[in-house]
Every structure is written in structure tokens, then in C-alpha cells.
C-alpha positions as CSV (number, residue, x, y, z in Angstrom):
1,X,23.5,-3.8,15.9
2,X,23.7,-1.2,13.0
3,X,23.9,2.1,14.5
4,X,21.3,4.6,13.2
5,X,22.7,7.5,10.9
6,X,22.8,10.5,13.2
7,X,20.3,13.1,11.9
8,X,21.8,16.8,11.1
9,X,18.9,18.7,12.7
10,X,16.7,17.2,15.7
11,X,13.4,18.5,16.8
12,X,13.8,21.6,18.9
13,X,11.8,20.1,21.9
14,X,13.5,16.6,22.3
15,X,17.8,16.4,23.5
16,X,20.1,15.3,21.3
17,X,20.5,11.4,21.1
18,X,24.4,10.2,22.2
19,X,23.5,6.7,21.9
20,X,21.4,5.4,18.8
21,X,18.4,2.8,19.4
22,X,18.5,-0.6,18.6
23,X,17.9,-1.1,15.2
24,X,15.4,-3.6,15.9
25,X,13.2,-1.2,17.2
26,X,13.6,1.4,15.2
27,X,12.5,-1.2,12.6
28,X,9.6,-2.8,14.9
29,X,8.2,1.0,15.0
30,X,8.1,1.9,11.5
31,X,6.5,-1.4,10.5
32,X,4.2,-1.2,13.3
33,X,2.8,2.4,11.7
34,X,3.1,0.6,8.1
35,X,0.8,-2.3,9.6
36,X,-2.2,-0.4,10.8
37,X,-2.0,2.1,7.5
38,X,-2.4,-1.0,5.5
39,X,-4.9,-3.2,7.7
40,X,-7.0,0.4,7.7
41,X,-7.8,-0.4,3.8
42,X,-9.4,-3.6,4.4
43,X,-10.6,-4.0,7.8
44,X,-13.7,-2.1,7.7
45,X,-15.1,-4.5,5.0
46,X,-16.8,-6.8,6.9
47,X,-17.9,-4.2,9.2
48,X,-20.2,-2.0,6.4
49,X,-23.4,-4.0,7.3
50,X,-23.3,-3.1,11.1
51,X,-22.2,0.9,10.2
52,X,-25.1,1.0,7.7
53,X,-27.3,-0.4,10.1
54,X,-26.5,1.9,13.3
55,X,-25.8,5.1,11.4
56,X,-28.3,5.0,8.6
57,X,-25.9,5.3,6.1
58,X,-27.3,5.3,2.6
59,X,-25.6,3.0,-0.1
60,X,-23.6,6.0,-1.2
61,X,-22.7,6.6,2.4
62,X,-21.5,3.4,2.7
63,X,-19.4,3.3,-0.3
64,X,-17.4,6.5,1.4
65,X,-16.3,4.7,3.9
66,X,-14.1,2.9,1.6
67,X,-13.7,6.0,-0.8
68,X,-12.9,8.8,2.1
69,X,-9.8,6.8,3.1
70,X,-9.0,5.9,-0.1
71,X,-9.2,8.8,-1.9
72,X,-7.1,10.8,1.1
73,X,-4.7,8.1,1.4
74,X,-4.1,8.0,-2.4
75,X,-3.5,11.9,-2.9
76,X,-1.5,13.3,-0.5
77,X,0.8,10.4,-0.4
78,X,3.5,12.5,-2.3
79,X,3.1,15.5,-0.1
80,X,3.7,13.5,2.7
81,X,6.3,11.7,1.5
82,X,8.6,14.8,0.8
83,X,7.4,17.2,3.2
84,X,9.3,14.5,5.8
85,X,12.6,14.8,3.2
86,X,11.9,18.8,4.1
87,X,10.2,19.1,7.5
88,X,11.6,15.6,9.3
89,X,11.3,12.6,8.8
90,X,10.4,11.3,12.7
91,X,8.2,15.0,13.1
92,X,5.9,13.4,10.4
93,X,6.0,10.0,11.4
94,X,4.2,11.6,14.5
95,X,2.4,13.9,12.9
96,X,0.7,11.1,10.7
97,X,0.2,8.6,13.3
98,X,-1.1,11.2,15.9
99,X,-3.8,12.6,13.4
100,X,-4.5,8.4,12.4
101,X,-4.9,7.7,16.2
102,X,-7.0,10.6,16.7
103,X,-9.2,10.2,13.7
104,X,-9.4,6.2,14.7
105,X,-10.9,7.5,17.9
106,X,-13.5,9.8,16.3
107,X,-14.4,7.6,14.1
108,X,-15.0,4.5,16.3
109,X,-17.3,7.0,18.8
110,X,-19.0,8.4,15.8
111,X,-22.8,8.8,16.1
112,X,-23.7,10.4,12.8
113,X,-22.5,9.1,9.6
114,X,-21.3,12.5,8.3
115,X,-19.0,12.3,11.6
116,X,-17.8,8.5,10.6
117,X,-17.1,10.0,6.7
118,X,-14.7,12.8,8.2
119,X,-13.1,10.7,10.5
120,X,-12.3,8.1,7.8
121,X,-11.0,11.0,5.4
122,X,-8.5,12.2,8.2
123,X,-7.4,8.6,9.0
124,X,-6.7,8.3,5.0
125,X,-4.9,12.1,5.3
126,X,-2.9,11.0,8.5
127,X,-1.6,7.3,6.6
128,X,-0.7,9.5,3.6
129,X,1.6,11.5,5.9
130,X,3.1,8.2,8.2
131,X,3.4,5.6,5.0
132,X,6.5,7.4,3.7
133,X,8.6,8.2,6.6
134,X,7.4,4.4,7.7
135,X,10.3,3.3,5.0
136,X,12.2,6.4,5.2
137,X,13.0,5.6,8.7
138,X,13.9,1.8,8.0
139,X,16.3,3.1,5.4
140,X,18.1,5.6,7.4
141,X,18.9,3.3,10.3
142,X,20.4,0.3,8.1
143,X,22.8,0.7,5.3
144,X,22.2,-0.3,2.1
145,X,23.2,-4.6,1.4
146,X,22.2,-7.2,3.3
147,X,20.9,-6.1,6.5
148,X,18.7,-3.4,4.9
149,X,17.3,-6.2,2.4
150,X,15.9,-8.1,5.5
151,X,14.5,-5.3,7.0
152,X,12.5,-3.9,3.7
153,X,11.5,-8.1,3.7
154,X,10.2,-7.3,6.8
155,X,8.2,-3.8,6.1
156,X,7.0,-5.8,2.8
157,X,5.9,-8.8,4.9
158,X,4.1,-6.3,7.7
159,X,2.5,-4.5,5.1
160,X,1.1,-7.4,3.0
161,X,0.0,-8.8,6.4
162,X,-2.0,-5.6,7.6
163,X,-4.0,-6.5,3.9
164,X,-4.6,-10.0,4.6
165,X,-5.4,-9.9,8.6
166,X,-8.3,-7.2,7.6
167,X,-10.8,-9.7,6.9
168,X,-9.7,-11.9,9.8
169,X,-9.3,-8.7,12.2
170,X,-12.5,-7.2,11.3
171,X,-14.5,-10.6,11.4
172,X,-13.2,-11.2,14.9
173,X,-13.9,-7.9,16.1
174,X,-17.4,-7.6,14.6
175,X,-18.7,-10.7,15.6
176,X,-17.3,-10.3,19.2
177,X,-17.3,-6.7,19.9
178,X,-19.1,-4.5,17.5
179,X,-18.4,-2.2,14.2
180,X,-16.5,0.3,16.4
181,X,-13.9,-1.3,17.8
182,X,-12.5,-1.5,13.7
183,X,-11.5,1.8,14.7
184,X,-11.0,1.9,18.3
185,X,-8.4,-0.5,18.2
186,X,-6.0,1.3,16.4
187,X,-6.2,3.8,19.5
188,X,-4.3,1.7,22.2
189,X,-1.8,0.4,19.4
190,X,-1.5,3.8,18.0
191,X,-0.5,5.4,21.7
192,X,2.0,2.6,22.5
193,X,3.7,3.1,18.8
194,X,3.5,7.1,19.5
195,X,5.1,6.8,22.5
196,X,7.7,4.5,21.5
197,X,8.6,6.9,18.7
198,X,9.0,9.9,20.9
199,X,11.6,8.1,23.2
200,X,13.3,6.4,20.5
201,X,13.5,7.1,16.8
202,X,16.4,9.8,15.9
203,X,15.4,12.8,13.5
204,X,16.6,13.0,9.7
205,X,15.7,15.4,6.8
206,X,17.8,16.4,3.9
207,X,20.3,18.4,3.7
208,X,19.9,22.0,2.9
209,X,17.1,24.6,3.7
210,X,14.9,23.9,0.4
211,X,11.0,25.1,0.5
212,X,8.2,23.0,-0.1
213,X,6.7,23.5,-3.6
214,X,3.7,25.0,-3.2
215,X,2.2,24.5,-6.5
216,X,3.7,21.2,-7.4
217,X,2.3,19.7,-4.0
218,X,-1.0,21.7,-4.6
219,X,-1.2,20.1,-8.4
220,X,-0.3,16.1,-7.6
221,X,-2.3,16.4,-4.7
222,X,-5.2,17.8,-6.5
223,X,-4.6,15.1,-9.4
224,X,-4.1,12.0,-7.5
225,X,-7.1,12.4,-5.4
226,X,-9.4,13.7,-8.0
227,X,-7.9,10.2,-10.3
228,X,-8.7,8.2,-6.9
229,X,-12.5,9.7,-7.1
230,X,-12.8,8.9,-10.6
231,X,-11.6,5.2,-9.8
232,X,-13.8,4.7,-7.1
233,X,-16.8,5.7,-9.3
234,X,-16.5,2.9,-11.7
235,X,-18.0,0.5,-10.2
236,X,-21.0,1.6,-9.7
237,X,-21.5,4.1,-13.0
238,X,-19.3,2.4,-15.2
239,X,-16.5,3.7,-17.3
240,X,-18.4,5.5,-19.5
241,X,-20.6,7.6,-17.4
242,X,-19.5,11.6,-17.2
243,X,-19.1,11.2,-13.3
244,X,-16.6,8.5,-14.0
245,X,-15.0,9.8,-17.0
246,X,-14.6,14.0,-16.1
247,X,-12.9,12.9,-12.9
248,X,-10.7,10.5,-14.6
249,X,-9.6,13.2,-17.3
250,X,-9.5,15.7,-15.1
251,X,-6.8,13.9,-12.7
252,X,-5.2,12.8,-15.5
253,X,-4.8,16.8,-16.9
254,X,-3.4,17.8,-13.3
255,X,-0.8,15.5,-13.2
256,X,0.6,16.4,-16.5
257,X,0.2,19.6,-15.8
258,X,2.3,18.7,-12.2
259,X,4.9,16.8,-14.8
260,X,5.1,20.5,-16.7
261,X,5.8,22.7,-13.6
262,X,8.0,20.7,-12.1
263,X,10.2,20.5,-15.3
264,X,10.5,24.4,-14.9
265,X,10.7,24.7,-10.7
266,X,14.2,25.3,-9.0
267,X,13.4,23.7,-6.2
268,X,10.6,20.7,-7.4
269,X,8.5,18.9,-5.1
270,X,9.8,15.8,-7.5
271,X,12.8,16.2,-9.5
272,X,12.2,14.4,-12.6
273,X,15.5,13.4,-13.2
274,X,14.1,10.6,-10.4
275,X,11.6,9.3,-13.6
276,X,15.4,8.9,-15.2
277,X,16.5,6.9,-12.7
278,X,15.8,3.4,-14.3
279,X,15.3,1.4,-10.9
280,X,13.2,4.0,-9.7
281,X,11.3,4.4,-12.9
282,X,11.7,0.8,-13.6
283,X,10.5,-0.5,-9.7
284,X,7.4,2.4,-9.5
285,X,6.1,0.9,-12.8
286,X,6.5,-3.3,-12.0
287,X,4.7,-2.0,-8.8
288,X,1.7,-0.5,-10.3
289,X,1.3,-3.1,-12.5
290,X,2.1,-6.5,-10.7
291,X,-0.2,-4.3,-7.5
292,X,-3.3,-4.0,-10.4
293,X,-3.3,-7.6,-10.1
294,X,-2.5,-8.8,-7.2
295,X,-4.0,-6.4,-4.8
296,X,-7.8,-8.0,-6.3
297,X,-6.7,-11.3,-4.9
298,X,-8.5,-10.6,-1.4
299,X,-11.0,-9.3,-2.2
300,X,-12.1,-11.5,-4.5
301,X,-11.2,-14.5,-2.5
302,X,-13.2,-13.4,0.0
303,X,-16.2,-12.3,-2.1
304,X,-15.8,-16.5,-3.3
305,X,-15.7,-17.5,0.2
306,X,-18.7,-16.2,1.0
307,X,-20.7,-16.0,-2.0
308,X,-20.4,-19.1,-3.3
309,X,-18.5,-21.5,-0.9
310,X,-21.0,-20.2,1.6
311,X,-18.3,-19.2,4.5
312,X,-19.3,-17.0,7.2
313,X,-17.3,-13.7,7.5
314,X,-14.9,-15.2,10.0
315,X,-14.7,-18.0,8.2
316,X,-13.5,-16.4,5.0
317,X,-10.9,-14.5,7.0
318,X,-9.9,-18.1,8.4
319,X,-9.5,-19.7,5.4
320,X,-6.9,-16.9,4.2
321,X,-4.4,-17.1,6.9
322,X,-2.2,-19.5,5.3
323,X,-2.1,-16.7,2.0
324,X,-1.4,-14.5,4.8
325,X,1.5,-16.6,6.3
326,X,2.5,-17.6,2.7
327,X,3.1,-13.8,2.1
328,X,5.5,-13.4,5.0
329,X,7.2,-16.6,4.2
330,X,7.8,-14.9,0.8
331,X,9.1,-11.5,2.2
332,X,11.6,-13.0,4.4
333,X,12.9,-15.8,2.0
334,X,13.4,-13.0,-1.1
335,X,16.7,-11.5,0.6
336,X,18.2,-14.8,0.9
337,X,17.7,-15.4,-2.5
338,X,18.6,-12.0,-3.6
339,X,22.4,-12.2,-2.3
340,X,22.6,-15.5,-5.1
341,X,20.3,-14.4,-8.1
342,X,19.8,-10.9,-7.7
343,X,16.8,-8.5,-7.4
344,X,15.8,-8.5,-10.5
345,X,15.4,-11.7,-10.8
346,X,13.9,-12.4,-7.7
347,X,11.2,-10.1,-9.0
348,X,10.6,-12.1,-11.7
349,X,10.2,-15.4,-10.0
350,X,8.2,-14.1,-7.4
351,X,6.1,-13.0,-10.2
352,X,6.1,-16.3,-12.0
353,X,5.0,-17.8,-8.7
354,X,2.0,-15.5,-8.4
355,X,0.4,-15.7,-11.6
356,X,1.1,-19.6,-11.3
357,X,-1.2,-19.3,-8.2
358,X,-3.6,-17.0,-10.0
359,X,-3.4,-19.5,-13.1
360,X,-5.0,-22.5,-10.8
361,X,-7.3,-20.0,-9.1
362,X,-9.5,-19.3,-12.0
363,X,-10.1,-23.2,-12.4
364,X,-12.3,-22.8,-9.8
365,X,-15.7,-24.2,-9.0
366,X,-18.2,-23.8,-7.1
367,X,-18.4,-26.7,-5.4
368,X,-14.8,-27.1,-4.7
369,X,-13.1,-28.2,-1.5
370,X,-10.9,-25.8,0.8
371,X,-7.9,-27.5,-0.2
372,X,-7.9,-26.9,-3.7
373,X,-9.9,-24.2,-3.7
374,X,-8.7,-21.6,-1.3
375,X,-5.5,-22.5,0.3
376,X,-3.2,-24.3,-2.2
377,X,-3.5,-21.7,-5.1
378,X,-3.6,-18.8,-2.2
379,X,-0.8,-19.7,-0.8
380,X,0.9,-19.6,-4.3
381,X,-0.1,-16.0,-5.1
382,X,0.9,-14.6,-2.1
383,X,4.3,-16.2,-1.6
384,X,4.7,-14.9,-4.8
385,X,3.6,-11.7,-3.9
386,X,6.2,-11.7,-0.8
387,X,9.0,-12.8,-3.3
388,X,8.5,-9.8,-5.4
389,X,7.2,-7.2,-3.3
390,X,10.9,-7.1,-1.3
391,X,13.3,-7.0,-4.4
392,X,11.0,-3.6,-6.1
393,X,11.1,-1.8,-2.7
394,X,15.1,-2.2,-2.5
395,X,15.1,-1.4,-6.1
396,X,13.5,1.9,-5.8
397,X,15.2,2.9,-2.5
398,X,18.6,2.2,-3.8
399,X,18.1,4.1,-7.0
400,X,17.9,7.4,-5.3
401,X,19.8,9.8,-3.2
402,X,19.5,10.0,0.3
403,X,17.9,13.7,0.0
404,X,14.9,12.3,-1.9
405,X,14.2,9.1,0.4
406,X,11.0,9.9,1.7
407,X,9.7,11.1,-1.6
408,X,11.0,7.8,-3.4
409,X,9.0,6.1,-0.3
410,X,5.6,8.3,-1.1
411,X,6.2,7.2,-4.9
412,X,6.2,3.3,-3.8
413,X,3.7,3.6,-1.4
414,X,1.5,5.6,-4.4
415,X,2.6,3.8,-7.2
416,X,1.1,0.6,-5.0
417,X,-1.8,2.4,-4.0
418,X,-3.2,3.7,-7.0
419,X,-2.5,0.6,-9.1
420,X,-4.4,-1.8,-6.8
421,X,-7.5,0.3,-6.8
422,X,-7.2,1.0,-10.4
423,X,-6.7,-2.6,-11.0
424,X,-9.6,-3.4,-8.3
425,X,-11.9,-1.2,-10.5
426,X,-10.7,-2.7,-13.6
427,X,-11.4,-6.7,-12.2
428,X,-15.0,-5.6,-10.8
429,X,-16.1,-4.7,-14.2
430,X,-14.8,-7.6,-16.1
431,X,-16.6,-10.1,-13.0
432,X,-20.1,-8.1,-13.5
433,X,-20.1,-8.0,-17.3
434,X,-19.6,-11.6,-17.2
435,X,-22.0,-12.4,-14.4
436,X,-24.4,-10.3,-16.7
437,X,-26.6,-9.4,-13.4
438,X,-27.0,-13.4,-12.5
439,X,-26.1,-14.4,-8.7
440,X,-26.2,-17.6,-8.5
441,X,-23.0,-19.7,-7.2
442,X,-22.1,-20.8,-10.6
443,X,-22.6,-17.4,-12.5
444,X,-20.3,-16.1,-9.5
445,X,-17.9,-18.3,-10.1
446,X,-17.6,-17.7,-14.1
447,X,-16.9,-13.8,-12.7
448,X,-14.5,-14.6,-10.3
449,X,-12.8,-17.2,-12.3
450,X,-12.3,-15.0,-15.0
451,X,-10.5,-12.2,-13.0
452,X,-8.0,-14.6,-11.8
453,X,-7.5,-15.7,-15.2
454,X,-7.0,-11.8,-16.6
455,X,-5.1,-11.5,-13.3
456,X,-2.8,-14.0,-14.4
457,X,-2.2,-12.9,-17.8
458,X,-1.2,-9.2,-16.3
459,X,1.4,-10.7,-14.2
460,X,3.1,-12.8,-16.6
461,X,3.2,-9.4,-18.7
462,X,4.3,-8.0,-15.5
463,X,7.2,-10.5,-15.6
464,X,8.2,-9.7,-19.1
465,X,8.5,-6.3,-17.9
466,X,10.9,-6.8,-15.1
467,X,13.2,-9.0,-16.9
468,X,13.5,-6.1,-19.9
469,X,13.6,-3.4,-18.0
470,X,14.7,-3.7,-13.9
471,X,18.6,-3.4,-13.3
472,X,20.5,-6.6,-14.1
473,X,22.1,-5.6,-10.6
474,X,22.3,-4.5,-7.3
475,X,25.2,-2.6,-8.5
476,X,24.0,-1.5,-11.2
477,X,20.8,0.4,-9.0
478,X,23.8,2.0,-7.0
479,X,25.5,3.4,-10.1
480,X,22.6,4.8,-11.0
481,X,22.1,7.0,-7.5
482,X,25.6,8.1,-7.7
483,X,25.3,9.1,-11.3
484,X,22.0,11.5,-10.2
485,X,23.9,12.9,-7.4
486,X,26.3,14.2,-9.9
């Protein structure tokens, strides 16, 4: 086994470590926290009817559900990502899953919906602060090459599959259980994972005794979540309405205002010679675009599934377990094919294969069979999805020094994050202006069918992208880092 890099401070309370863990489980750990960040996003979904119902949540209400995780998840993801560079990066692994285990359980035993709201916001707060140090950890226990390919593959695949199982998870546990145990399942999970982490992962921060940046972290904080907000408001008021637009310019003003501070702070929350990096810069932007895309896929799947193909919740979440499979498929094939052809173009394939799938999605009707309607063109947008989500992870975690790993991690995890619900926004519109109000299955399907189209078109731009723009090499990615070191 690789042996973990030894960490030059430990955390006061716990004895020095004389024999690493296996990296196998420092590996099963960190995706274990990455999986219930990401199922969090989705799984409530199919449990909004049964909350609304028991708490009395207005439409609004219900909406926050979503939003309060969202929104929390979406702006301290920076923050948390280099307060673990600063503070630890095991301390805020536990940190983030204690206050997400805790926050699962309030939320779950919630009895008001105000309680529910708060409880969501600190789930969102508490995945902000675990996300990063969820790759950070990963990273520090296998060097960079092969071995470290397979085990992003595997954080990729994990992560991908905490999207897709929502709808599945949350259908099961609805229809057999009730709404709370959305939430109150993460609590037994989250204990064993907490515990495991105590006993077994090994500390690391970087080097040096450098403060946090006060202001910076105030200002991207501030930004990101008040650009989140804004997003969220679109679909219901439109992009033109003031409580969509101010937010939007607002967040937009903070983070350029975060760009200008930092350019002038000793000691930066985010050094932007990172931005010069090109497989950072390069792998943060193929993210948030290919994510705009391809993080609509299911949700609007399942919205088809139900809406028009007439599937029951459960069903839906059925019916997308071979995407769900395909995407894991596609995570642990891309290192493979990265030792021959290279990340980069990896990227692109996997790309190419996506927007393929996304192509023969929106020829969709709606009286289709499962076959060719669901599973075939499914399976090729997420195998695609797994194919390229691998390669830009590597990309971006090579590209920087080992000082800055858990900041590089928050910018993935943010660059992700904020392009899928941008993009979600974006595909909602287009479906309801060309639905024009009308709700039958056909009209649905125009919508649909149309987002999968645009979808496809992005990716393909997406594509174009990668090949101009992400390093020709592996080596190349590592000449980079070593040149910002200097």
C-alpha cells in the first residue's frame, strides 16, 4: 500500500501516528463524507410533498429546503476549503461532518418548518467545510501518477453516485419509512464515518503559520452565497425581476471586489497566481461549464419520468440506476485510458460521449419505451460524464502546490457547484418558455427535449474548450506547479 504522507503538525488531543493507515481506507473515508455531501443535494426531492404536508410549509418554504443547503453549500465552500490548508485538514474533515451529522439529526426530528430551514442551512454549512478536505485527504495519502488517478476515479465515481442514488434513496425511503429518515439516515452513516476518522486518518496543513484572511474569506463568502440566492430566484421570478437581478449583481460586485483585495493581501485567502496556473484555471472552467450541462440531466430525467412517462417516484429512481452505474463505469475506466491518451483527451472524449447521449435524449417522445427512452441515451451521458469528470479533478489537483490543496479542492468542488445550479436555472427557463404554461405530456416533452438539445450544444462547446485550452500533458500540469512554487 502507499503509505500516507506524515503530517508536520497533528491535533493536540490525538498521539502521534508511527504506522500510516491503509490507503484504502483512508480513501473509503473521504469518499464516504463526499457521498452523503452530494446525495444531500438531491435526496430530499422526492420527499418535498410529505415535508410540505406535515410541517405546513408554504411554497416558498418549500423551495428553501433546496435553497438553504444550496445556498450554504455554495458559499462557504472556499472558506472551507482553505481554512483545512490553515487549520488541518483531518480537524475539518470532522468538523464538517460532525456539524452535517448533527444538523441531519435536527433536521430529520424537526417539528416546525423554521427548525427544518436551519437545520438544512447548517447541513449545507457543515458539506461546505467536509467537501474540500474530502479530496484533500485523498491527495495527501497517494502520490501523484497512477495510483492517485484511480483513487480521484473513485471520489468522481462516489460523488456522481451520491447525485444519481438521490432519487432512488429518497423514493425508497419515503415510500417505506417517511420524509424524515432523508435526514435521519445520514446519522448512523455519519457516526460510523466520524469514528473511523478519529482512529484513522493522519493530520496535514501547510506549511508555515499563515493567518486566515479575514476579509477575503468574508468577501467570497458573502459573494458566492448572495450569487447562489440570486440563482435560486430565477425560477420562479425570472431573470428580469429586481429580486433576481440585485442579488445576481450584487454577488457578482463582491467577488470582483474579492479578486481586487486579494491582488493586494500578503497573505490571500486565494493567491491568484492559482487563476495563472493553466490546469487549474483551465480544469475550474471545463468544470463549470461541462457541470451547467450535465448536472440538469437528473433532474430533468426524472421530471420526464414522471411527468410524462407516467413513473411513480420509485420508479423514476429505478429507471436511472443504469446512468448511475454507467457513471461509475466511466470514473473507473478514465485512468486506464489516461496512462495511453492522456487527460486531456480523456476530457474531451468523455465529453463527446455525453453530449452524444444528450444529442439522442432530446429526440424524445412521449410515448417512448424505456429502452430508448431512458436507459440507452442515460447511460451515454453519464459514462460520459464519468470519463470526464476524473481527468479535470487530476488536472486541477496536479496544477498546484501542495500548500494550496485544499483550497484547489474548495475551487473544484465550487466551480461544480455553482455551475450546475447556474446551468439548472438557465435549462428551467428555456423548458417553461417553451412549454408556454401548457402541461400536457407532449408540451412537456417539447421542454424537456429542448434542454437536452441546448445541453448538448454546450458540451460540444465544452469540448472545443478542453482541446484548446487543458494541458497537452500530465507533464506538462506538473511543470506548471513547480513553476508557481518558484
Amino acid at each position: 500500500m502507499t503509505p500516507m504522507l506524515e503530517a508536520a503538525d497533528l491535533t493536540p488531543t490525538l498521539r502521534r501516528r508511527t504506522v500510516p493507515p491503509p490507503t484504502w481506507l483512508v480513501v473509503a473515508l473521504a469518499c464516504a463524507g463526499q457521498f452523503l455531501v452530494v446525495l444531500d443535494v438531491s435526496v430530499v426531492n422526492v420527499a418535498l410533498p410529505s415535508m410540505r404536508t406535515d410541517l405546513g410549509l408554504s411554497e416558498a418554504g418549500l423551495q428553501w429546503v433546496v435553497n438553504a443547503y444550496a445556498i450554504a453549500f455554495a458559499g462557504f465552500m472556499l472558506l472551507g476549503g482553505r481554512a483545512g490548508d490553515l487549520y488541518g485538514r483531518k480537524r475539518m474533515f470532522l468538523v464538517g461532518l460532525g456539524l452535517f451529522t448533527l444538523a441531519s439529526l435536527g433536521g430529520g426530528l424537526a417539528q416546525e418548518g423554521w427548525q427544518l430551514l436551519l437545520a438544512r442551512a447548517v447541513q449545507g454549512l457543515g458539506a461546505a467545510v467536509l467537501a474540500p478536505s474530502t479530496l484533500t485527504l485523498l491527495t495527501a495519502a497517494v502520490p501523484e501518477g497512477a495510483a492517485r488517478a484511480r483513487a480521484i476515479a473513485t471520489w468522481t465515481a462516489v460523488g456522481a453516485g451520491g447525485g444519481a442514488a438521490g432519487g432512488l434513496v429518497g423514493g425508497i425511503l419515503v415510500q417505506g419509512l417517511s420524509w424524515r429518515w432523508v435526514l435521519l439516515i445520514n446519522v448512523p452513516v455519519g457516526a460510523v464515518v466520524l469514528a473511523g476518522s478519529v482512529r484513522w486518518l493522519v493530520e496535514s496543513r501547510a506549511a508555515g503559520q499563515r493567518r486566515l484572511d479575514l476579509p477575503g474569506a468574508l468577501l467570497v463568502t458573502a459573494g458566492l452565497a448572495t450569487l447562489a440566492y440570486g440563482i435560486s430566484r430565477t425560477e420562479a421570478e425570472g431573470w428580469t425581476a429586481a429580486v433576481t437581478l440585485v442579488p445576481l449583481l450584487a454577488g457578482l460586485a463582491l467577488v470582483a471586489l474579492f479578486l481586487a483585495v486579494e491582488a493586494r493581501t500578503a497573505a490571500p485567502l486565494m493567491p491568484l497566481g492559482l487563476l495563472r496556473l493553466r490546469s487549474v484555471a483551465s480544469a475550474n472552467a471545463a468544470m463549470l461549464v461541462s457541470g451547467s450541462a450535465m448536472f440538469c440531466m437528473w433532474f430533468f430525467m426524472t421530471l420526464y419520468a414522471q411527468n410524462v412517462l407516467g413513473y411513480s417516484p420509485l420508479d423514476a429512481g429505478l429507471a436511472l440506476v443504469p446512468s448511475s452505474l454507467a457513471v461509475v463505469l466511466g470514473s473507473k475506466l478514465a485512468p486506464r485510458l489516461m496512462r495511453g491518451a492522456g487527460a486531456r483527451n480523456v476530457a474531451v472524449l468523455g465529453t463527446a460521449v455525453a453530449a452524444a447521449g444528450f444529442a439522442w435524449q432530446s429526440t424524445m417522445r412521449a410515448d417512448e419505451a424505456y429502452l430508448t427512452a431512458i436507459m440507452v441515451p442515460g447511460v451515454l451521458m453519464m459514462l460520459g460524464a464519468g470519463l470526464a469528470g476524473t481527468p479535470l479533478a487530476a488536472l486541477a489537483t496536479s496544477g498546484a502546490a501542495p500548500g494550496d490543496a485544499g483550497l484547489v479542492s474548495g475551487l473544484i468542488n465550487t466551480s461544480r457547484t455553482m455551475g450546475g445550479s447556474l446551468g439548472l436555472a438557465v435549462m428551467s427557463t428555456i423548458a417553461a418558455a417553451r412549454t408556454a404554461g401548457r402541461t400536457t405530456p407532449a408540451a412537456l416533452t417539447e421542454g424537456y427535449a429542448l434542454v437536452f438539445r441546448t445541453a448538448a450544444v454546450v458540451l460540444l462547446g465544452a469540448a472545443l474548450l478542453m482541446l484548446a485550452w487543458l494541458p497537452r500533458s500530465d507533464r506538462g500540469a506538473g511543470r506548471l506547479r513547480k513553476a508557481g512554487q518558484e
